[in-house]
Structure formats: structure tokens, C-alpha cells
C-alpha positions as CSV (number, residue, x, y, z in Angstrom):
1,X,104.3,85.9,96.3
2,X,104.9,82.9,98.8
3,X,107.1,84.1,101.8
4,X,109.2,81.4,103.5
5,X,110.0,82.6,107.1
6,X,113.8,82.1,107.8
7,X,113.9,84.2,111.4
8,X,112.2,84.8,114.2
9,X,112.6,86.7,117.8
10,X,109.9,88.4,120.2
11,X,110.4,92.1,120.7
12,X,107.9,94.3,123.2
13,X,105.4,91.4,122.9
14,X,105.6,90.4,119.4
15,X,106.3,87.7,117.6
16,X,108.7,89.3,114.4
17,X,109.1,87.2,111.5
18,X,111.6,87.9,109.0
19,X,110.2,85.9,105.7
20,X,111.8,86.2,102.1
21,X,110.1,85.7,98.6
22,X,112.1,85.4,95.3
23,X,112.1,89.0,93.7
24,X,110.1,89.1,90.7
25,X,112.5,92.3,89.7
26,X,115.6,91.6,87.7
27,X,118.3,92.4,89.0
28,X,119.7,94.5,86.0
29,X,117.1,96.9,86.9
30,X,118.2,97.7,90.8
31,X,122.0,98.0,90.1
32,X,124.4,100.2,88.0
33,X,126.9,97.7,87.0
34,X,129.2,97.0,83.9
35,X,127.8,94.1,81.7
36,X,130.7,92.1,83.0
37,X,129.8,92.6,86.6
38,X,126.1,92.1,86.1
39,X,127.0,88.9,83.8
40,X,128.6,87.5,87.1
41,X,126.2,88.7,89.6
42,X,123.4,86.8,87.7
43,X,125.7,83.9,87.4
44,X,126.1,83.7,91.0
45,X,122.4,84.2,91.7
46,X,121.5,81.1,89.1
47,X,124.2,78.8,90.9
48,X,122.6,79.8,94.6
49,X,125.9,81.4,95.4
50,X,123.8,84.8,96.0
51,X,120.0,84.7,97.0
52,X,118.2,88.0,95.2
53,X,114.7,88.5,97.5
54,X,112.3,90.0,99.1
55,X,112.2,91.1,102.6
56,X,109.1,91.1,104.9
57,X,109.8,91.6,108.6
58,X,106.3,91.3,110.0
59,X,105.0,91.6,114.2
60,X,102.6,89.2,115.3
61,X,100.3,88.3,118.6
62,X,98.6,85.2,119.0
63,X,99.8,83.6,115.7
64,X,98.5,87.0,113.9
65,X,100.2,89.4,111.9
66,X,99.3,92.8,112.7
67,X,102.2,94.7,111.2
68,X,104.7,94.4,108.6
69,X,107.2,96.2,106.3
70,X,108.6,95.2,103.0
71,X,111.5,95.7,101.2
72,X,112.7,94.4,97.8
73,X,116.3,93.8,95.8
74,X,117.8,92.4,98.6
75,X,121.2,90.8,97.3
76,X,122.9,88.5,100.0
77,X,125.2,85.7,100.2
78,X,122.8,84.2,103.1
79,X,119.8,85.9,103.5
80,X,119.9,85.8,107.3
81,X,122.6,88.2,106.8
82,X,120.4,90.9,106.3
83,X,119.4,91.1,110.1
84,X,122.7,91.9,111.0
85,X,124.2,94.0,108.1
86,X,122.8,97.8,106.9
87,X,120.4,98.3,109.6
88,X,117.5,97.6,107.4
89,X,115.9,94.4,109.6
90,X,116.3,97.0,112.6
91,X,113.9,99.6,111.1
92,X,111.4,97.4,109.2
93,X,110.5,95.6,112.8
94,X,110.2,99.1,114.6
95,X,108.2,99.9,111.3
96,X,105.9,96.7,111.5
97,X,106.0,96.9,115.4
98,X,104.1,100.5,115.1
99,X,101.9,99.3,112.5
100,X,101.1,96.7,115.2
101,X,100.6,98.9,118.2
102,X,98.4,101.3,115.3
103,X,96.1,98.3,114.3
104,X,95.9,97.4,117.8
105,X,94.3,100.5,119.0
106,X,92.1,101.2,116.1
107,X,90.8,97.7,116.9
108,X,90.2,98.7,120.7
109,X,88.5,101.8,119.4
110,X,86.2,100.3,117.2
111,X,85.0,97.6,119.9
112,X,84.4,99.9,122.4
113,X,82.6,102.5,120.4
């Protein structure tokens, strides 16, 4: 899966990336609509009107990724609304942040053992 990253900001000393990948899941499988409202959902996905995705938020230092969080069956108009709608961008970078701070100190521990 190829991640393209569309956002980035710094937060407590990390670089966070939001990246998306096309979601291999189809759609029909996420969502609990009529035939007729699927029909036009996957209309608007194949004319670009709606990007379907993947979502990696991901906390790097020094160009390195330390941390990231995932989350698929993203359905947006613009992807880059995701950072500001449904909280999820808020929670995935504290999730990959923590992962960072985790890898961080497990690193630290192993070198000075």
C-alpha cells in the first residue's frame, strides 16, 4: 500500500504526517445502504467526487517515523477534511505520538543497558 502524505504539522516535537492510500476494501462492505444509495456512492467515488481511503497519521523526529495509527473506510469529499471533522485525526496523532514517546524510551533502554 503506497501512502501519499497530504498534511503535516509538529506537535510536542514531532513531525505528524497525515498520509492516505486507496482502500483495498469495497465500499459495499463498510456501509448499510440501499442498492440505490450504494449505486450512487460508488458513482461518486469512480468520478473523484468522493475519495474512499485509508488513513495513516504517523509522528516523526529527524525524518523518522516512530509512531503511527491507521484507520480505514474513510469516505470524504476532500480527504483533508478528515482532520477537522469526527475527531478521528485528533486521536490517531495522540495514538502515534505515544507510540513515539514508547519506541523512544525502549530505544534509550536498550542503549544504555
Amino acid at each position: 500500500m503506497h501512502f501519499e502524505t497530504i498534511h503535516t504539522e509538529t506537535r510536542e516535537g514531532f513531525e505528524i504526517r497525515l498520509s492516505i492510500a486507496p482502500e483495498d476494501i469495497h465500499p459495499r462492505d463498510c456501509f448499510e445502504e440501499t442498492p440505490e444509495d450504494m449505486a450512487e456512492m460508488l458513482e461518486k467515488i469512480d468520478r473523484g467526487f468522493y475519495s474512499w481511503f485509508v488513513a495513516k497519521v504517523s509522528a516523526h523526529r529527524a525524518g523518522v517515523e516512530l509512531g503511527a495509527d491507521y484507520l480505514g473506510g474513510n469516505l470524504y469529499e476532500n480527504p483533508k477534511d478528515f482532520i477537522k471533522e469526527d475527531g478521528y485525526f485528533e486521536d490517531m496523532a495522540e495514538n502515534a505520538i505515544s507510540e513515539a514517546r514508547a519506541t523512544i524510551e525502549k530505544f534509550n533502554q536498550e542503549v544504555t543497558a
